[in-house]
Residue, then its C-alpha position, 0 to 999 in steps of 0.5 A: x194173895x192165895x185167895x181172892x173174892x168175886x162177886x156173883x149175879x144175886x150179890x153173894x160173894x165167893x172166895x177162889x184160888x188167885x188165877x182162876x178162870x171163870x170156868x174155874x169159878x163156875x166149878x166152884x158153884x157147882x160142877x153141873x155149871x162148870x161142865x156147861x159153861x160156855x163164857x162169861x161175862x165179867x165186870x159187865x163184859x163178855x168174855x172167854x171161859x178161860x178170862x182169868x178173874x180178878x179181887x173184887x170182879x163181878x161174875x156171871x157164868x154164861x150156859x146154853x140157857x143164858x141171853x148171852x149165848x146166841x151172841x157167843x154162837x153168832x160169833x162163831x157163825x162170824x168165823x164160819x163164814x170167814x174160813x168158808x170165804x177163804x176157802x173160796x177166795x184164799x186171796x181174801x183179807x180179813x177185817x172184824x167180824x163181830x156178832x150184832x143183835x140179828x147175826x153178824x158181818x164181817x168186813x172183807x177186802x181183797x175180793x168182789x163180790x156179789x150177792x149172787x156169790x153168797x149161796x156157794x159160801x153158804x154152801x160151805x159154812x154149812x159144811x164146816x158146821x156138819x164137820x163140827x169142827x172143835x174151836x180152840x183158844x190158842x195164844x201166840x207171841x206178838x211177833x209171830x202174829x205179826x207174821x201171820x198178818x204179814x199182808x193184812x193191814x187190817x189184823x196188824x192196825x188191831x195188834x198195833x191198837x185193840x192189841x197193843x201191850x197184849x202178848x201174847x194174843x190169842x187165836x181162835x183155831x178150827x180145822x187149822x184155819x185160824x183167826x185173831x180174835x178175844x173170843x168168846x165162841x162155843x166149843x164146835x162149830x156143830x153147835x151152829x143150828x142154822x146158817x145164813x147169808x143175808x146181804x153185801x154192803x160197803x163199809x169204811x175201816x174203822x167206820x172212817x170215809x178216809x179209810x179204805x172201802x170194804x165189803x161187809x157181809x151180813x149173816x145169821x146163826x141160830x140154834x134150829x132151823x125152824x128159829x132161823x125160818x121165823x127170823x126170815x119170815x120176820x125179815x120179809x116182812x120188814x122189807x115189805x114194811x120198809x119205810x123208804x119204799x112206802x114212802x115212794x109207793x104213797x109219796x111220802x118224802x125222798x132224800x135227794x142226792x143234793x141234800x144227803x141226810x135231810x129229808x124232803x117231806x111231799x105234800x102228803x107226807x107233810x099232812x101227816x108231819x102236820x098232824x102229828x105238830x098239832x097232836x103235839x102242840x095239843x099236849x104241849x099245852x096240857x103240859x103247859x109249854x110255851x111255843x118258841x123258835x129260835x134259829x139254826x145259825x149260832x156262835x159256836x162260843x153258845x155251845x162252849x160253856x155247857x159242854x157241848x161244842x167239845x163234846x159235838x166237835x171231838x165226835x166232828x157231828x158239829x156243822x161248823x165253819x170260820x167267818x170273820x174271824x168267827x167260827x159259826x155252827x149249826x145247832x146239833x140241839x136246842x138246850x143252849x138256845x132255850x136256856x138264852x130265851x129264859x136267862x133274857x129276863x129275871x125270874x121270880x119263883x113265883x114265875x116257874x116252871x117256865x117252858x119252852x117248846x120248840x119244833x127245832x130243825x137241828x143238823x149233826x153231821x151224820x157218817x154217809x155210810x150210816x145214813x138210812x132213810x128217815x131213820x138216821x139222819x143229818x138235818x132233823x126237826x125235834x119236838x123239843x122243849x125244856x122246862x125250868x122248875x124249881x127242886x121242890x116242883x121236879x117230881x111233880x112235873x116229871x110224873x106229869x110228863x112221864x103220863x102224858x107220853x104214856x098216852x100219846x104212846x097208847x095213842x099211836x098203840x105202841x107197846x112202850x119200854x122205858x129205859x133209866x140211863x144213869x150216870x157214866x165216866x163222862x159225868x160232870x157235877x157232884x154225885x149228890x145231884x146225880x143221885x137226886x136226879x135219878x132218884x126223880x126219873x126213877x120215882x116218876x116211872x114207880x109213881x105210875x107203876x110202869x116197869x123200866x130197865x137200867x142202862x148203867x153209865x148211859x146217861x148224857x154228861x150232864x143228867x140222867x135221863x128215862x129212854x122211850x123205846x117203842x116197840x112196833x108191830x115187829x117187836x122191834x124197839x126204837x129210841x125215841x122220846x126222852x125226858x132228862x133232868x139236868x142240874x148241871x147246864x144252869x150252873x154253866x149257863x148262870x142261870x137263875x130265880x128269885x127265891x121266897x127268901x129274895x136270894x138267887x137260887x137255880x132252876x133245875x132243867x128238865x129236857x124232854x122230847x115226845x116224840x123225838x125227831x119228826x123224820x125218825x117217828x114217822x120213819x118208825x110209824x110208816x113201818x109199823x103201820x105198814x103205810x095203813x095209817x089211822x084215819x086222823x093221819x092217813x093223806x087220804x081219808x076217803x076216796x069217793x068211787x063212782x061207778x060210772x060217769x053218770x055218777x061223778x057229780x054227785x061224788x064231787x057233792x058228796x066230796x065237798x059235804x066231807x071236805x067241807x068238815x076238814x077231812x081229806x077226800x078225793x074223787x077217783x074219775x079215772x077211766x077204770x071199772x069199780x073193781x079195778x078203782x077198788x084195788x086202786x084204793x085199797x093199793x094206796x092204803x085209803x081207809x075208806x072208799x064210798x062206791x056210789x052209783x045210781x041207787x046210792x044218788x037216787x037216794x042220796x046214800x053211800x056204800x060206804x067199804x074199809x080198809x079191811x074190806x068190809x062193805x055197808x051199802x045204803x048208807x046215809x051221809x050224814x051217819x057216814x060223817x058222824x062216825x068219821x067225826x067220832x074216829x077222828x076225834x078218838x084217833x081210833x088205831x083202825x078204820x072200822x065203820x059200825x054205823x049207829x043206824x042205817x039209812x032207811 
């Protein structure tokens, strides 16, 4: 074949030389865009500019322009540090070194060390980029790279495996040190901006806790210095916003030694957990969910018919164990239990949609090295439900739902991006009723005119699904809500309804989770409020301060007239002066603090001071209880006290 046809990114077609390269395709466009290639990606993967092409590939060329670039340039900042490590450690054994979506790691064996050895690998990397040091792509037989490797374990595992039937494999060589690698990387390590060094951490090879311990170090690349500077900044200040040490610094949760990936909710950590239940059990009911519950402890044979035993117990996420002869599991989710309370009893189409909403606690055994706070964990608690409906009612109720998680999300003020994950390899069902789920998700979100991505081949085995990524007040995006349509596990599980037509027919299953897990959601809220909660959230709405003993009676009074309304508030009679019980307050994130002293009993007021520090004395009580009523009720995002009229 002399000539062969790819596919470029706006759907044209182009007709090469057989064996061409994608840089050979990019001359092909244009020599300007030949000229700035850098690599490309192919049929959806990136990959070399030198990647030979084939009949009937997907194309897109990637310049210094294109998203994919920083990843190419991180990828190289990956081999920078790696060759700057061995200088300074020759005896140092290296692993992977892949680009991720904030810089890169690469994991180490053969050396200790210790953060305070990252400023003088530094030092070096930046080195090696003022050197700008060319990258060449180099291919060596098999046999000669087992050569090089002969003492690296790790580098032969990946020609043994990754590689295997490749030769030859390519090298990445800069400056004579070299590396086995796929690429793609930029042409000189000059091209690197800015460098650095972010943390150590433990890993396991092949994120296996059989395997032999590694040390993975983090690092980043940037273009300029000034963009590397911003991410910094940015770094700061999501440790300063870090959830596990809020919830220490306000006692929130821990997650004990004795209970690894679960966690334990303190008292005022459970208030919000609380709040957040009946936030939900509030739209549950607008979108008219029924409550259930159903149990943790289960015959593994539930799981087996839907798919989802094998699919838990290959990936070993699957509590499971033998018991008389009986192999038992913790639920790892709360489809197969639901699908039971509706298969309990005979249907008629008159009777759907039936739904079912849960706060289900399900378990997944989690690898300990991914284990992370509230963020992932192994024992869970979904705000879940399923709906059972017929085809003719899916659209409908998936548009209800789709808004109502538009308004919980504006609720929380959560920017909000909605991904459409369609089907992949591990598909089962026909094609036609993949198309009429997706089609569904996808009207749902047009309907309401909301802009989504596609994540092509995403989608769980057995239905499409829209992904509710929030986005906080970092611009960092986090998976959480879900909705799916799934025509497939009623098929498995015989599930069924009476028609108008007195024949049998299936429900269709629509799974959705609000909020997703509670530990995750609060895990994400405590970081993007920063631990500054709205007033309906916050464990402590109001903290009464007296400004001297004298006053502590009438605080309690005025405590009990609030509480006696619901909300949370407590007395600060410590021994500390009005200033220091201020900082007290504003350090434990109360949002709001009513300092009263003798004038303010005299006369039966409050000066009434918010979180963001603003002050109003001589404030009547029962106008102070009317606005706490109003932002309640409002669940306004900030304390913001405007009072409607002062106390004359």
């Amino acid at each position: 074949m002399s000539e062969i046809t790819v596919t470029l990114p706006d759907g044209s077609a182009l007709s090469v030389p057989a064996g061409s390269s994608v840089e050979d395709v990019a001359y092909e466009i244009g020599p300007g865009l030949g000229e700035d290639t850098v690599a490309g990606v192919l049929d959806g993967e990136l990959v070399d500019a030198a990647t030979t092409v084939s009949d009937g590939a997907t194309v897109e060329i990637v310049t210094e322009q294109s998203d994919e670039y920083r990843q190419v340039l991180r990828h190289t900042a990956a081999h920078v540090f790696a060759q700057a490590l061995q200088r300074q450690y020759p005896e140092a054994k290296l692993a992977i070194g892949p680009p991720t979506d904030d810089g890169f790691y690469y994991d180490i064996s053969g050396v200790d060390l210790g953060e305070d050895d990252l400023d003088a690998i530094e030092a070096e990397m930046e080195e090696i980029v003022a050197e700008d040091y060319d990258l060449r792509r180099v291919e060596r037989d098999r046999e000669e790279a087992f050569e090089i490797y002969d003492d690296n374990p790790f580098k032969r595992d990946i020609l043994t495996d990754e590689a295997a039937g490749e030769d030859p494999v390519s090298f990445y060589v800069q400056d004579g040190w070299q590396d086995l690698c796929q690429g793609p990387h930029v042409s000189s390590t000059g091209e690197i901006g800015a460098v650095a060094l972010l943390q150590i951490s433990n890993a396991y090879w092949r994120g296996e806790e059989d395997n032999e311990s590694l040390t993975r170090v983090y690092g980043t690349a940037f273009e300029t210095e000034s963009q590397l500077e911003t991410f910094l900044e940015r770094r700061q200040e999501a440790k300063e916003r870090d959830h596990r040490k809020i919830g220490r610094e306000m006692d929130l949760f821990s997650v004990p030694d004795h209970s690894p990936g679960c966690v334990h909710f303190h008292p005022a950590g459970m208030t919000i957990r609380r709040e957040l239940e009946s936030y939900i059990r509030e739209k549950n009911a607008e979108l008219g969910y029924e409550e259930v519950w159903t149990p943790e402890l289960n015959k593994a044979e539930l799981w087996k018919p839907t798919g989802h035993y094998e699919a838990f117990k290959e990936e070993g996420e699957m509590f499971a164990w033998e018991q008389d002869d009986t192999e038992y599991g913790l639920k790892p989710m709360n489809c197969a239990n639901h699908a039971h309370v509706y298969g309990d009893e005979r249907h008629s189409y008159r009777d759907l949609p039936l739904k079912y909403a849960e706060f289900g606690t399900c378990y997944r055994n989690e690898q300990s090295g991914e284990l992370s706070g509230m963020l992932r964990v192994r024992g869970f608690t979904q705000d879940d439900g399923h709906a059972f409906v017929r085809e003719d009612q899916l659209e409908a109720e998936l548009l209800q739902h789709v808004r109502v998680i538009e308004d919980i999300y504006d609720t929380f003020g959560f920017e909000v991006n909605y991904v459409l994950e369609t089907k992949g390899d591990n598909a089962i069902g026909s094609d036609e009723i993949w198309e009429t789920a997706t089609d569904a998700l996808r009207n749902a979100l047009e309907t309401e005119g909301l802009s989504y991505e596609v994540d092509a081949g995403e989608a769980a085995f057995y239905g499409p699904k829209i992904g509710v990524n929030a986005i906080d007040a970092l611009g960092r995006e986090w998976t959480v809500g879900t909705v799916q349509v799934d025509f497939n596990i009623p098929e498995r599980l015989d599930l069924a309804y009476v028609g108008e037509d007195n024949e049998q027919h299936r429900p269709v299953t629509i799974h959705r989770a609000l909020l997703g897990t509670f530990e995750r959601f609060m895990g994400v809220l405590i970081e993007h409020f920063k631990g500054n909660f709205p007033l309906w959230l916050a464990p402590e709405q109001v903290r009464l301060l007296p400004i001297s003993d004298d006053q502590i009676e009438y605080a309690e009074e005025v405590a009990a007239e609030l509480a006696a309304d619901d909300f949370r508030v407590t007395v600060e009679d410590r021994d500390m002066t009005v200033g220091r019980k201020i900082r007290a307050g504003h350090d434990d994130r109360v949002p709001y603090m009513l300092i009263v002293g003798s004038d303010e009993e005299e006369a039966g007021t409050v000066s009434v001071r918010d979180r963001q520090e603003r002050e109003i004395n001589d404030v009547a009580l029962e106008t102070f209880r009317e606005h706490l009523q109003r932002e309640r009720e409002e669940k306004s995002e900030n304390p913001y006290f405007v009072p409607m009229q002062k106390h004359q």
